[in-house]
N, C-alpha and C positions, 0 to 999 in steps of 0.2 A: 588502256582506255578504249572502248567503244565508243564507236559514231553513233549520235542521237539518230540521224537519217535511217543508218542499216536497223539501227533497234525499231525502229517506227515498222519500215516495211518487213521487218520478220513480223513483230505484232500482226500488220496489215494482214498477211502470209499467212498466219497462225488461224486469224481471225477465218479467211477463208477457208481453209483447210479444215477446220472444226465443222464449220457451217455445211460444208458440202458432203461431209465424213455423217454426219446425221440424218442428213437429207439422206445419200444411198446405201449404206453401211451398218448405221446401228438400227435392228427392227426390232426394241426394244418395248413392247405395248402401253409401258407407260409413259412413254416418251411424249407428250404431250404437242399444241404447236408454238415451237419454241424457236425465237430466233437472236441469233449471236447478235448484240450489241456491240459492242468493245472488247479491244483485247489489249492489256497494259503487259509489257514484258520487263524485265529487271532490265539493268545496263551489261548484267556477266551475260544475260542470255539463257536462265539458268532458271527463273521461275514465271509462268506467265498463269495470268488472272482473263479468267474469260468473263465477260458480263454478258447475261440471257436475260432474254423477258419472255415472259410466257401467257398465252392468253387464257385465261380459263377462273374458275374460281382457287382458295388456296388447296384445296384436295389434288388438282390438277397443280399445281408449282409443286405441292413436295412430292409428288410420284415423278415429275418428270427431274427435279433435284436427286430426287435416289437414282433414276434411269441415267442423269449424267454421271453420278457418281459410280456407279456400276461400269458405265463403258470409258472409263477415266483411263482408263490401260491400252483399250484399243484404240484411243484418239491420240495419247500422246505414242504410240509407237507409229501411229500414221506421220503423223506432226514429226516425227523425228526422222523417219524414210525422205521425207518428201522436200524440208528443209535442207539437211546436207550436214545438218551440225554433229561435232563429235560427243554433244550431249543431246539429250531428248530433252527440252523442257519440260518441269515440271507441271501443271496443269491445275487452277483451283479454278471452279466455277462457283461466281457469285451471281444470286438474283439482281437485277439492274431496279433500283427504283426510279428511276427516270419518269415510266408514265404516273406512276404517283405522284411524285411530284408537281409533276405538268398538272394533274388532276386538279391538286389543292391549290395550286396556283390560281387555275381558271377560276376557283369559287371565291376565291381571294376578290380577285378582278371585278368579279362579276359583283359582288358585294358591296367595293367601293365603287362600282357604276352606282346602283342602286343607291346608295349613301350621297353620292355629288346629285345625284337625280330628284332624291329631296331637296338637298339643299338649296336645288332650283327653284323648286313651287314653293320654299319658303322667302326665296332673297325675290321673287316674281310680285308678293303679295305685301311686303316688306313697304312701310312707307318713313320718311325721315325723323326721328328723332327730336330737331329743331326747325328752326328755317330751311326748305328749300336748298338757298342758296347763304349759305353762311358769312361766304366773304365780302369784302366790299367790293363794288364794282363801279365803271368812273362814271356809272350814273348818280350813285349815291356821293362820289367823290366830287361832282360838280354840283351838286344841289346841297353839299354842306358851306357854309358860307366863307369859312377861315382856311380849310385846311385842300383844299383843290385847285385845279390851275396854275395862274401866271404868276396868283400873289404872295409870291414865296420870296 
């Protein structure tokens, strides 16, 4: 059994090591500007998932997805020097949708502002229904002759 803890900080590990290994290492031209999100590792220690986001349009994500796929060899024989483990991790890089997310989120948001925002200049303009004041009040309760005050 593996400690969640050790798995965490190899990921963390892993995570740097990739990041820093692209930055001085791979001078790959399609390498775009890419930077390490996340890094999830199995509990053996045996496969880890890098998450990248990339800023560019998609022409720029899949040149810089083929440029990690390309130096997929040199990263994990680095990641495996510099670790210490009797295996190299395996290495997948996935595209991180995160700022997409966050993207569609905001217009989400932003949307139902706009939506409660009407609904203000309409409940603003909005007038009652029936009476005012619907219920009884003990002004009406003392001006009715039988059913108010003391003579209960």
């Amino acid at each position: 059994m593996t400690d969640p803890a050790r798995v965490r900080r190899f990921a963390e590990r892993i995570r740097e090591l990739v990041a820093s290994a692209l930055r001085k290492q791979v001078k790959d031209p399609r390498l775009g500007m890419v930077t390490i999100t996340d890094t999830r590792l199995t509990a053996d220690l045996r496969e880890a998932t890098v998450y990248y986001t990339v800023y560019g349009d998609p022409a720029e994500r899949a040149a810089t997805a083929a440029a990690l796929e390309s130096a997929k060899g040199l990263l994990r024989s680095i990641v495996g020097r510099r670790l210490g483990l009797r295996f190299a991790p395996t290495l997948t890089f996935v595209l991180d949708q995160v700022p997409e997310h966050a993207e569609r989120i905001e217009e989400l948001i932003a949307a139902a502002r706009d939506a409660d925002a009407a609904v203000q200049r309409i409940a603003a303009r909005a007038n009652y229904a029936g009476d005012p004041q619907p219920y009884r009040t003990e002004e009406t309760i003392d001006s009715d002759s039988g059913l108010g005050g003391e003579e209960r």
